[in-house]
DRENTORKOL-3810 file (N, C-alpha, C; in nm, 4 decimals):
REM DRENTORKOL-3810
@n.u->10.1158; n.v->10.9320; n.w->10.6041; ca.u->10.2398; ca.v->10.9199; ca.w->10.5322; c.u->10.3014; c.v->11.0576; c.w->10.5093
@n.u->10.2330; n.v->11.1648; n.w->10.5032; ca.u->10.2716; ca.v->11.3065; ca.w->10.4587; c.u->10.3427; c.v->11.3497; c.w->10.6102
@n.u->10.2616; n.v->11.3292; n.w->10.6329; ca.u->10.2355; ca.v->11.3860; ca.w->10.8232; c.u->10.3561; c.v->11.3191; c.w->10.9083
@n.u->10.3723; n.v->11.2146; n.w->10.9130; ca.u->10.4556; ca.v->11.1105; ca.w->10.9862; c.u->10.5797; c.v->11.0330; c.w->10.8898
@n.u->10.6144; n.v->11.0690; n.w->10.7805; ca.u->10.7237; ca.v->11.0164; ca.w->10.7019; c.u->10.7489; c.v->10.8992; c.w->10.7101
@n.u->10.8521; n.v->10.9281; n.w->10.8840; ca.u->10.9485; ca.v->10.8500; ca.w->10.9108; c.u->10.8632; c.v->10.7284; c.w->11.0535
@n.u->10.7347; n.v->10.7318; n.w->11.0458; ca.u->10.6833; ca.v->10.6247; ca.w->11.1325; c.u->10.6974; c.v->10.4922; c.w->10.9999
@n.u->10.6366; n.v->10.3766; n.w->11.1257; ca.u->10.6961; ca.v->10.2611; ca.w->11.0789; c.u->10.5990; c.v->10.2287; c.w->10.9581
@n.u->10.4693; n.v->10.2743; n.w->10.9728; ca.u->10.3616; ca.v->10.2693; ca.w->10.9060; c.u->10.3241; c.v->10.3683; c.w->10.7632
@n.u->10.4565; n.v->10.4140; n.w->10.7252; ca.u->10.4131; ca.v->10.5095; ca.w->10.6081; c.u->10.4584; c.v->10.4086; c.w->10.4974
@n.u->10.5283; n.v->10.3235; n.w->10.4978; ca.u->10.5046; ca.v->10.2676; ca.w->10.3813; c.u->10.4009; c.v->10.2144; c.w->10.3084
@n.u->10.3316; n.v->10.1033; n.w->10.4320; ca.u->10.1971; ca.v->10.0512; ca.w->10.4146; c.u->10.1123; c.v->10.1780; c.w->10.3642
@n.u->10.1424; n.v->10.2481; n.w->10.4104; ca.u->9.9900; ca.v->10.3857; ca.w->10.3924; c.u->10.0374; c.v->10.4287; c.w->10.2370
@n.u->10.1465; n.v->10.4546; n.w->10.1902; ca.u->10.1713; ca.v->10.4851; ca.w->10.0613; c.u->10.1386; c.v->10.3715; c.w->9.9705
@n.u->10.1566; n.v->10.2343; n.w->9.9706; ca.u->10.0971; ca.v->10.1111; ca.w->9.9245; c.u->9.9711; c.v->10.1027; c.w->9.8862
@n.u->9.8746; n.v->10.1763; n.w->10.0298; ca.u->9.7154; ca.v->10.1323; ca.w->9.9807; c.u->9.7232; c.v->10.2586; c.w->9.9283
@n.u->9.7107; n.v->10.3914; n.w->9.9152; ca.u->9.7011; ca.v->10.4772; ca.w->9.8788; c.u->9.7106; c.v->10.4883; c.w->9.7063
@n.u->9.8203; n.v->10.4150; n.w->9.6669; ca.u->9.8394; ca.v->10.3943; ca.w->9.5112; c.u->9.7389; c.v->10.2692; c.w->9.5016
@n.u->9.6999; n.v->10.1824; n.w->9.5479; ca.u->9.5607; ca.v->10.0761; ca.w->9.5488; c.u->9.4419; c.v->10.1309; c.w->9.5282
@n.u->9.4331; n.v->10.2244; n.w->9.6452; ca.u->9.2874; ca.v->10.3065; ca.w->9.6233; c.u->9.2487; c.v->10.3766; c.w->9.4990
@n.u->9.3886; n.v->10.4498; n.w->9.4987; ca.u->9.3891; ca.v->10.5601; ca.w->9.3611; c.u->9.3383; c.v->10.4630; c.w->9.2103
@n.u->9.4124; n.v->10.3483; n.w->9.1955; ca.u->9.3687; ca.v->10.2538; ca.w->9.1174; c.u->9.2703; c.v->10.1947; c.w->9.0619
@n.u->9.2510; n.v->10.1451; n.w->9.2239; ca.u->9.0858; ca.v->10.0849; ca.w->9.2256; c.u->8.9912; c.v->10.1897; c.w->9.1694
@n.u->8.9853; n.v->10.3626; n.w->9.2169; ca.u->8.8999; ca.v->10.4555; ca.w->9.2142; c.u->8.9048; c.v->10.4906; c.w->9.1096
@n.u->8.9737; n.v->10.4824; n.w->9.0481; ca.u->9.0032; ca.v->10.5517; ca.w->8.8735; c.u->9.0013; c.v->10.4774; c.w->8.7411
@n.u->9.0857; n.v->10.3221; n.w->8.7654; ca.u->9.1016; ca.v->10.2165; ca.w->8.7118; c.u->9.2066; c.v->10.2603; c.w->8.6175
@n.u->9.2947; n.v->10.3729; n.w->8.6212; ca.u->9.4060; ca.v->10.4158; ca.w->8.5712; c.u->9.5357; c.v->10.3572; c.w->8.6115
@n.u->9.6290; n.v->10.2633; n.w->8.5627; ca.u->9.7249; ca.v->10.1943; ca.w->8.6040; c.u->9.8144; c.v->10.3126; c.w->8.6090
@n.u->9.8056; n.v->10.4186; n.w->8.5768; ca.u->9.9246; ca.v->10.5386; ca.w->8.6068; c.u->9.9562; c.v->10.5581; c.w->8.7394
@n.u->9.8515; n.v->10.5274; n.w->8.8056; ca.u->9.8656; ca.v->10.5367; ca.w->8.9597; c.u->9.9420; c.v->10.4655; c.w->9.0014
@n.u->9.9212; n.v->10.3117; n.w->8.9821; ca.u->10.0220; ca.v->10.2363; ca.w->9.0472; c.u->10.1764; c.v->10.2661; c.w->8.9953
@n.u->10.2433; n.v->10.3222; n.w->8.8708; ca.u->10.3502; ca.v->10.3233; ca.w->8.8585; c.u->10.3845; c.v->10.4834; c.w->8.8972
@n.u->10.3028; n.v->10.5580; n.w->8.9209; ca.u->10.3532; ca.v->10.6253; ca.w->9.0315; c.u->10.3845; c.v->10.6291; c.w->9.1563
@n.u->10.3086; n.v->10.5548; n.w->9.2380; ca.u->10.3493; ca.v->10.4928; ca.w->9.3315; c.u->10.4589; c.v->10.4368; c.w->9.3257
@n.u->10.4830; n.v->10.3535; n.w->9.2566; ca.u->10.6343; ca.v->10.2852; ca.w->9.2850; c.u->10.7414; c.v->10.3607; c.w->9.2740
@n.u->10.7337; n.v->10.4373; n.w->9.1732; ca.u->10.8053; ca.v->10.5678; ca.w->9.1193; c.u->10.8381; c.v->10.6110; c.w->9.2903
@n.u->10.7096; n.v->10.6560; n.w->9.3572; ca.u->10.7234; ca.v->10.7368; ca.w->9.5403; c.u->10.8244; c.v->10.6455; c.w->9.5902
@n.u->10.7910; n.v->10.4927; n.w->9.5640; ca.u->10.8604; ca.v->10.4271; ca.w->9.6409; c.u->11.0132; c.v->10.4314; c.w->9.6572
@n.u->11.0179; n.v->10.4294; n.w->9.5077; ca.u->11.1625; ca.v->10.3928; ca.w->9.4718; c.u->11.2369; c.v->10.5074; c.w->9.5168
@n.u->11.1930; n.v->10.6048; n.w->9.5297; ca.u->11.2298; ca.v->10.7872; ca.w->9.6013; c.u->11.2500; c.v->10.8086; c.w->9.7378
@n.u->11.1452; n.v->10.7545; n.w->9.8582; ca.u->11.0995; ca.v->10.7776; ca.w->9.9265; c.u->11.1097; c.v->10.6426; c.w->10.0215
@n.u->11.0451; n.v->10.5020; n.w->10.0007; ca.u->11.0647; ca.v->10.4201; ca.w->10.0960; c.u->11.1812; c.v->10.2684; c.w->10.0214
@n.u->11.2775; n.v->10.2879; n.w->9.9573; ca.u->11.3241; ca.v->10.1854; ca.w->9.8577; c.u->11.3164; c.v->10.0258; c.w->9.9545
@n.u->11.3672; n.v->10.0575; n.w->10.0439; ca.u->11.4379; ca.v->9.9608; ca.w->10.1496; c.u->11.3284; c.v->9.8986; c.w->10.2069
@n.u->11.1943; n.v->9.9226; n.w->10.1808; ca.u->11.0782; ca.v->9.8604; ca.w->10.2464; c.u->11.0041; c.v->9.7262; c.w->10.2110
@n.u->10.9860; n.v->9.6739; n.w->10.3269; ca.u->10.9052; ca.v->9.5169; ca.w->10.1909; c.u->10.7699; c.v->9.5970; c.w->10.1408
@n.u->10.7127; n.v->9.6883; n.w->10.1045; ca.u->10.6139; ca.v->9.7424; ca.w->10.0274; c.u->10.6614; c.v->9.8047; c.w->9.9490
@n.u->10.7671; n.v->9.8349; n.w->9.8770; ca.u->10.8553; ca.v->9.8950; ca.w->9.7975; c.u->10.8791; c.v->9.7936; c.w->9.7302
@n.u->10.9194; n.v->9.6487; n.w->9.7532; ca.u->10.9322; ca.v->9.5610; ca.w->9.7246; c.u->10.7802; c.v->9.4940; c.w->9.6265
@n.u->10.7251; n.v->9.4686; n.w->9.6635; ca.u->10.5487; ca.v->9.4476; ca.w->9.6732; c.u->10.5285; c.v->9.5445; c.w->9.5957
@n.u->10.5457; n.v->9.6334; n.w->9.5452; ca.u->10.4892; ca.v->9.7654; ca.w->9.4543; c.u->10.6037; c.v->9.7643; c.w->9.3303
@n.u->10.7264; n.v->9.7329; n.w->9.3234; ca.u->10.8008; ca.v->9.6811; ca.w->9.2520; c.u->10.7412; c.v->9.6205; c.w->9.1182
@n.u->10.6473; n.v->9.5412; n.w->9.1079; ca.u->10.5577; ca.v->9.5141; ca.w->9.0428; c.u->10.5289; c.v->9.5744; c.w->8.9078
@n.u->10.5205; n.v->9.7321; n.w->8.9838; ca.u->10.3617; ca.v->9.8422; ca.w->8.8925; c.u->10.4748; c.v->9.8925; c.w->8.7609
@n.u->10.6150; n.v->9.9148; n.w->8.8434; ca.u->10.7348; ca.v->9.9701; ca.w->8.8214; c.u->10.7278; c.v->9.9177; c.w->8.6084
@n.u->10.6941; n.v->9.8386; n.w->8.5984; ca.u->10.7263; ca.v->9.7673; ca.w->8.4717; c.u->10.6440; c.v->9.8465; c.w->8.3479
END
């Protein structure tokens, strides 16, 4: 996702990435940072959408 931005696959990779961070920590800060990336970075994506969620 850092590396490749604009491939088709950086959204998904920013998605599990705020999952992992989650799962690994059990800190929900993660996920609303993530969405936070999203909403910055991939808005227009159905995983932006799907991460929309954490946003609350």
């Amino acid at each position: 996702m850092d590396r490749y931005p604009k491939s088709e696959v950086a959204a998904e990779a920013l998605y599990w990435a705020g999952v992992s961070k989650y799962k690994g920590s059990g800190d929900s800060g993660a996920l609303k940072d993530t969405a936070e990336a999203f909403r910055k970075r991939y808005a227009g994506s159905i995983w932006a959408k799907k991460a929309s969620v954490w946003a609350a």
